[in-house]
C-alpha positions in Angstrom: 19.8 -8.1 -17.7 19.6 -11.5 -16.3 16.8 -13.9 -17.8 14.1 -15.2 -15.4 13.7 -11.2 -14.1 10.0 -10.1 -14.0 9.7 -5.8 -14.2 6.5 -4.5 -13.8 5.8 -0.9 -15.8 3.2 0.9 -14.0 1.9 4.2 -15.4 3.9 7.0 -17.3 4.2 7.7 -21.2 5.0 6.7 -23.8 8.7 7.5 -22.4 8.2 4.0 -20.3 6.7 1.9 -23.1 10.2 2.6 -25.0 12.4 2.2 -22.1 10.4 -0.8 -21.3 11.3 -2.8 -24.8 15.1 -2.0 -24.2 14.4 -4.0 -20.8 12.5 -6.8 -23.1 15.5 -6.7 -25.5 17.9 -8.1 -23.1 16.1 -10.9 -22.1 13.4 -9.4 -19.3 9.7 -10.7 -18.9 8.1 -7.3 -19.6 4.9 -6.0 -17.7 3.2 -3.0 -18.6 0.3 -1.8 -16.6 -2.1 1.2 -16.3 -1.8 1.2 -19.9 -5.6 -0.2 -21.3 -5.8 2.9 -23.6 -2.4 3.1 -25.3 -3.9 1.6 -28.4 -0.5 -0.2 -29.8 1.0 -3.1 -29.5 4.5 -3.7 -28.4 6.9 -6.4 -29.0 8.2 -8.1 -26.1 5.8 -6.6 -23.7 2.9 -8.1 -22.4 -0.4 -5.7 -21.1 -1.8 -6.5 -18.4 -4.9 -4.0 -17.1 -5.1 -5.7 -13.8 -3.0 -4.2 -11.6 -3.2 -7.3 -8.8 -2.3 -9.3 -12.4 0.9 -7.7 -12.6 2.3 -6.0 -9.8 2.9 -8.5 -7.3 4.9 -10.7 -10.2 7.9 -8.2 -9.8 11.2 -8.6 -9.1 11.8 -4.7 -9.7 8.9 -2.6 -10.3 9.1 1.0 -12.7 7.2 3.8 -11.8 6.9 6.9 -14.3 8.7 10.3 -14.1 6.6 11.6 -12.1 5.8 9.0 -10.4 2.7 10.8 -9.2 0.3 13.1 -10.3 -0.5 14.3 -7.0 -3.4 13.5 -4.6 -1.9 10.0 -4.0 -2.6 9.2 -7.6 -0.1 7.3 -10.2 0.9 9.4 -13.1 -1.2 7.0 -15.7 -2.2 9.4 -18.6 -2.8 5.8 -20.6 -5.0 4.1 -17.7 -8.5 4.5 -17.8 -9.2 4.9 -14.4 -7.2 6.5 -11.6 -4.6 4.1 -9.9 -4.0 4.6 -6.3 -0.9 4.8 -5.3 -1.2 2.8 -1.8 -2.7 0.2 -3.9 0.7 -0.1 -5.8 2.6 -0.5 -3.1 0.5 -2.5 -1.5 0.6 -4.7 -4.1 4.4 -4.5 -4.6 5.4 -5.9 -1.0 7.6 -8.6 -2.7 9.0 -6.7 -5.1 13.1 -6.2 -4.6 13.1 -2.6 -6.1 11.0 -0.3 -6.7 12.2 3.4 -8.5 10.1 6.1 -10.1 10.6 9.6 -11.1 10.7 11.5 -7.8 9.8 9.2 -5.7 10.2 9.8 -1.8 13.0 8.3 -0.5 10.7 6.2 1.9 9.2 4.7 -1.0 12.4 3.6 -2.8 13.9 -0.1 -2.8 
């Protein structure tokens, strides 16, 4: 991973908080977002519960598997509120890539 990347974990499980410190470990800034109920602190990530706080600061952004849990809603079991999924990629216009679990090909980066 090189240094100087910014990922941006929004939604998911606690699947993406793990997969999320393995992207910290090699030298990644670490974002986690829709996450203001998971209760735990994690090395090498920082929380943010703003989404317009985090999301448009990535250079790749990680969306859970799935990526939605239908109705246009991110798959964010930690968030406390529901997170709109044209908002996230709204916000995500500068990000270079964008995966999730499932996600439409249209959607992809």
């Amino acid at each position: 991973m090189q240094e100087g990347v910014t990922l941006v974990f929004a939604g998911g499980d606690r699947r993406m908080v793990t997969a999320a410190r393995s992207f910290a470990a090699e030298g990644a800034t670490v974002l986690m977002t829709g996450f203001d109920r998971y209760g735990q602190s994690a090395p090498g990530l920082q929380f943010v519960h703003q989404l317009q706080r985090a999301i448009p600061r990535a250079d790749g952004l990680i969306l859970p598997l799935p990526y939605t849990q239908g109705g246009g809603i991110l798959n964010a079991p930690f968030s406390e509120k529901q997170i709109l999924l044209d908002t996230v990629f709204r916000l995500a216009d500068k990000a270079k890539v964008i995966c999730g679990g499932m996600l439409p090909e249209e959607d992809e980066r």
